[in-house]
N, C-alpha and C positions, 0 to 999 in steps of 0.2 A: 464406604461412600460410593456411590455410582451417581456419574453425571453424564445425561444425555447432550450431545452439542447437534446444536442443529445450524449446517451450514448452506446456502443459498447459488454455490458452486461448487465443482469437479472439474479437475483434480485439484486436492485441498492448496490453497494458499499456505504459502511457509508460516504465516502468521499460524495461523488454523493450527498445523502440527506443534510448533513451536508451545502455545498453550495449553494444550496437550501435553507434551513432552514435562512442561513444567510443574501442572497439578502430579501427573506421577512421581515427579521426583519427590514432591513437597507432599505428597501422599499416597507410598509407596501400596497399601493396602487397594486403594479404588481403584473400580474398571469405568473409564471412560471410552463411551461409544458415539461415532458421530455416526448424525443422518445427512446425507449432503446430497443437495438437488443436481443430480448430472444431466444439464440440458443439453448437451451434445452426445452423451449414452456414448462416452467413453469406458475403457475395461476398467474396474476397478483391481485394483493394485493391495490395496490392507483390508487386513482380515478384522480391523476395529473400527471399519465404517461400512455404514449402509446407502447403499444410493436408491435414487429415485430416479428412474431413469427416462426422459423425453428427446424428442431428437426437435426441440426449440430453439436452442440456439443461444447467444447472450446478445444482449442487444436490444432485444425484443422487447417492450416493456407491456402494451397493452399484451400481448401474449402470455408474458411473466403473472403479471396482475389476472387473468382470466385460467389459470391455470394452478392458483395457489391454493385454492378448495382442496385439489388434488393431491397436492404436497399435503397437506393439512392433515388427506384422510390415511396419507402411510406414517405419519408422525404420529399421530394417536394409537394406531397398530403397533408402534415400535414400542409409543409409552405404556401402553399396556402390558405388553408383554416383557419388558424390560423394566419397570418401576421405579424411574430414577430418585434420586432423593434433591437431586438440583436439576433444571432443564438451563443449560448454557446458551443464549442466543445470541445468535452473529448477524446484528444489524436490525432496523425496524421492522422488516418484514417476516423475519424469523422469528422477533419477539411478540409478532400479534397471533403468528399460528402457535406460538409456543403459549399463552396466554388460553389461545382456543380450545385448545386440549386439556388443559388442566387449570383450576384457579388456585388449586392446594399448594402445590409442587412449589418448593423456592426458585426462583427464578434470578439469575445473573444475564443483565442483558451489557452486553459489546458493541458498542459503537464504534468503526472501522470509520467509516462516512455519516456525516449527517445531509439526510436524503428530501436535499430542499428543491422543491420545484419553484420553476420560472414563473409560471400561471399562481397567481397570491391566491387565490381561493382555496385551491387544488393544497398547497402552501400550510393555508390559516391550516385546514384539516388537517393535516400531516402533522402539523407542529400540535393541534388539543389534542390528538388520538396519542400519539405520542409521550406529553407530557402529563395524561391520564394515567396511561400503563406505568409510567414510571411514580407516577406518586401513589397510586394503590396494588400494583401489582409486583413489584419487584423484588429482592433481599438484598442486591446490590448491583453497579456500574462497572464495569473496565473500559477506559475510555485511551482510546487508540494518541492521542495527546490536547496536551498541558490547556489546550486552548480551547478543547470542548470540555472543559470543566467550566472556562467562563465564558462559555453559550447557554449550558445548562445551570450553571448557579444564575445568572444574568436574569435566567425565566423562573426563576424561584420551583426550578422541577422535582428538587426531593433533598431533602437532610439524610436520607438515608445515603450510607459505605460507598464512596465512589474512590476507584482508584486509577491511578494513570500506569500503562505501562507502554511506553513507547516504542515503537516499532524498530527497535535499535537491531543490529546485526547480534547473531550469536558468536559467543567468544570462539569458538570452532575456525571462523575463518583466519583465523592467526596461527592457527597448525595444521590445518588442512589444505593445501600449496600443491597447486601443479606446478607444471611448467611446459614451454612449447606452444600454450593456446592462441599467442598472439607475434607467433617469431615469424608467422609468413605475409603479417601485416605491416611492420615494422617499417620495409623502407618508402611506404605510403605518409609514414606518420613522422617520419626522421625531419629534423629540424622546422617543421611546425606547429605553429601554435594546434592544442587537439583538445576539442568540445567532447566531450563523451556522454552522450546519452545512453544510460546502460539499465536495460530493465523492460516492463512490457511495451512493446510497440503500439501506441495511439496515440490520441489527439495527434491524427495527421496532419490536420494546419496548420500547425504550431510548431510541427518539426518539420514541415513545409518550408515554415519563415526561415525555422533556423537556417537552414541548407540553404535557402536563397540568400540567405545573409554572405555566406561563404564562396559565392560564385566565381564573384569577380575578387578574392581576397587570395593574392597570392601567397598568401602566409600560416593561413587558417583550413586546418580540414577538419571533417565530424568523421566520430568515431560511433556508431550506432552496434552496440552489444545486446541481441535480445531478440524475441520471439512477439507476436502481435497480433491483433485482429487487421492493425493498418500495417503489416510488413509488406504485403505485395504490393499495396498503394504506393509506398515509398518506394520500393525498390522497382517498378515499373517507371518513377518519375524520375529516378538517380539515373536509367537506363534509358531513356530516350532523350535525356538532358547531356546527356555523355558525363556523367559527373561521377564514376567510379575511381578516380584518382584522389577526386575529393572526399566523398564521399563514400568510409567505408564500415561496410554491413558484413558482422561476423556469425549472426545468427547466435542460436541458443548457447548457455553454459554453465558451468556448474559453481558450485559456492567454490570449489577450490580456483576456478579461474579467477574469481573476484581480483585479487591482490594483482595478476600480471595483468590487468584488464585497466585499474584505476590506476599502475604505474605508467603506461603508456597515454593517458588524457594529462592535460597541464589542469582543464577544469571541467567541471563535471555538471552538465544543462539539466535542471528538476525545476523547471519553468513550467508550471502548468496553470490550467485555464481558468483565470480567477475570476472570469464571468463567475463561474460556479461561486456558490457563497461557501461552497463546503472546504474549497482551499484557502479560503479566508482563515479556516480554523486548523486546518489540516496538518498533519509532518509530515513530508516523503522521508522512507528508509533512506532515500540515495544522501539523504541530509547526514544523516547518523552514519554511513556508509563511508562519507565523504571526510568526516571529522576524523574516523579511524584511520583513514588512508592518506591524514591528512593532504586533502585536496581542498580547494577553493571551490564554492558551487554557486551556481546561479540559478537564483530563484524569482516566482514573481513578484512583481511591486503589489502594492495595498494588498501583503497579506502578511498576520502575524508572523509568518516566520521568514517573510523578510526583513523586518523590523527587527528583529533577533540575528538575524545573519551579518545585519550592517552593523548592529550595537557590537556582536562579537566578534566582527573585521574575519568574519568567515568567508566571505564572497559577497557577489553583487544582487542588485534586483535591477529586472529588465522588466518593459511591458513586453509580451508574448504576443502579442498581437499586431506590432507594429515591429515591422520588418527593418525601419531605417534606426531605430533604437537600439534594437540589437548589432546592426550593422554599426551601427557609432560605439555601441559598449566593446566589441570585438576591435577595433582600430582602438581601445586603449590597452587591449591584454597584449603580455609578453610571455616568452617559453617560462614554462615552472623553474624558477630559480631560487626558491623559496623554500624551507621548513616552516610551514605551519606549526605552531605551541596550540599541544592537544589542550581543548576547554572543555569540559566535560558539561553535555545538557543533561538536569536531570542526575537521577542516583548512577554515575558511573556512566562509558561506554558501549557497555553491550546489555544484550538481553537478559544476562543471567544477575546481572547488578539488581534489574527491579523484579524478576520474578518472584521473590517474595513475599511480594503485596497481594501478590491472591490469596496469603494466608489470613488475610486482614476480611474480605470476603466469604469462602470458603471454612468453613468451619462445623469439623467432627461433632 
């Protein structure tokens, strides 16, 4: 079996490898090859992906959108010469070049996001182009979670195989263990209360709030683990604020840090911006990350999985957007003194619990 993936960034997302990782295991015979759009024309690293390489940037959307002809005409190069028997596609844009190229090919499209604009017209389009391709072109879904199954059952978009596999951590991080990555941190964080936002650096506003939330809180500092498009924003704003006592920035790290990284936060901030309709529906890993470590997280209000967080006394939901909310929700946290009772979302803890379910898809 050979299946082409076609991915819309470089260097690949953990997700990206990770499903990868798992059609080979679950079928050791196929060669799976990704095409993966590098808009910043970085080196590539594996010898089982192809890039397409621009120096555009991410971000850019009218750019993106005026530039996917292009991507289009090295994916049919690829398909050609490479013949897959499934084309994999990672998100709507990938599934309409992938659609373009070929109308034979079985086609598995992945929903990571659902990629709703603000502008309803712009919107309506997005949603019939969409729900088109998926009711005549597809062979099945993987749907990044539980609650874009009812966005898409809701739109009556396909009876066709959809299956969830949620973006949970690999079992790996339970034996893969540094140590050291956070011992020169430590007496910044010593007896208080510690926010951890740990993962890609953005929505600067938001992590704007938070840290203004902690200002004047003797009690409370952020612990920010991670790499960004917004890391110099923030870290120019912690640095003329004087707020490096409080606020502290470890930069990049690897899965084996994980574990000394979430023992040092009491809770863990994956508050993101529920303007968006797409975190209405959405999981953050740092959710699944947080249940394994058990830690307590905080998520936004009026979205499905805060509604799940409060039902499962997992943690809190805050508004993100309003700074004296969060300042009132932090004046009721105390130091972790707590064992969390692991609740399992979903088929088990980790990644390798639902990989499976591609076999339910995927099929010799």
């Amino acid at each position: 079996m050979k299946i082409l993936m076609l991915s819309d960034h470089y260097p690949l997302s953990p997700r990206v490898k990770k499903i990868r990782n798992s059609i080979l295991k679950l079928y050791p015979e196929s060669n799976v090859k990704i095409l993966a759009w590098n808009r910043e024309n970085t080196t590539k690293t594996e010898d089982y992906v192809e890039t397409f390489n621009q120096d555009l940037g991410y971000g850019n959307k009218l750019g993106k959108l005026l530039n996917l002809i292009k991507f289009k005409k090295k994916a049919k190069m690829l398909f050609d010469e490479f013949k897959p028997d499934y084309v994999h596609a990672i998100d709507l844009e990938m599934c309409i070049v992938a659609r373009a190229i070929s109308k034979k090919v079985k086609l598995i499209y992945e929903v990571y996001d659902i990629k709703f604009f603000e502008n309803k017209i712009l919107n309506y389009i997005r949603e019939k182009l969409e729900l088109n391709i998926i009711k005549n072109n597809i062979s099945g879904m993987i749907l990044a979670s539980p609650y874009f199954k009812i966005y898409y059952d809701d739109k009556c978009a396909s009876k066709k195989d959809k299956i969830i596999i949620n973006n949970k951590p690999s079992n790996s991080i339970m034996s893969n263990k540094s140590k050291g990555y956070m011992s020169s941190y430590m007496d910044l964080l010593r007896d208080k209360i510690v926010i951890g936002f740990i993962g890609t650096i953005r929505y600067k506003d938001i992590l704007l709030n938070l840290i203004n939330s902690v200002k004047d809180n003797d009690k409370a500092n952020i612990l920010l683990s991670g790499s960004g498009p917004h890391l110099n924003i923030i870290k120019e704003y912690v640095e003329k604020n004087n707020l490096q006592n409080k606020v502290i920035m470890t930069g990049r790290y690897r899965e084996a840090d994980l574990e000394e990284i979430y023992d040092a936060c009491d809770y863990i901030w994956a508050a993101y911006p529920n303007k968006d309709l797409n975190v209405k529906y959405a999981i953050s890993n740092k959710f699944f990350e947080s249940i394994v470590f058990n830690k307590k997280v905080i998520v936004s209000e009026n979205t499905m999985l805060g509604d799940s967080v409060i039902e499962l006394k997992k943690g809190y939901v805050v508004n993100p957007y309003a700074p004296k909310d969060i300042e009132a929700l932090i004046e009721k946290l105390e130091i972790n003194k707590y064992k969390l009772e692991k609740t399992s979302f979903g088929n088990g803890f980790f990644w390798e619990d639902e990989e499976l379910e591609l076999k339910k898809i995927y099929k010799l």
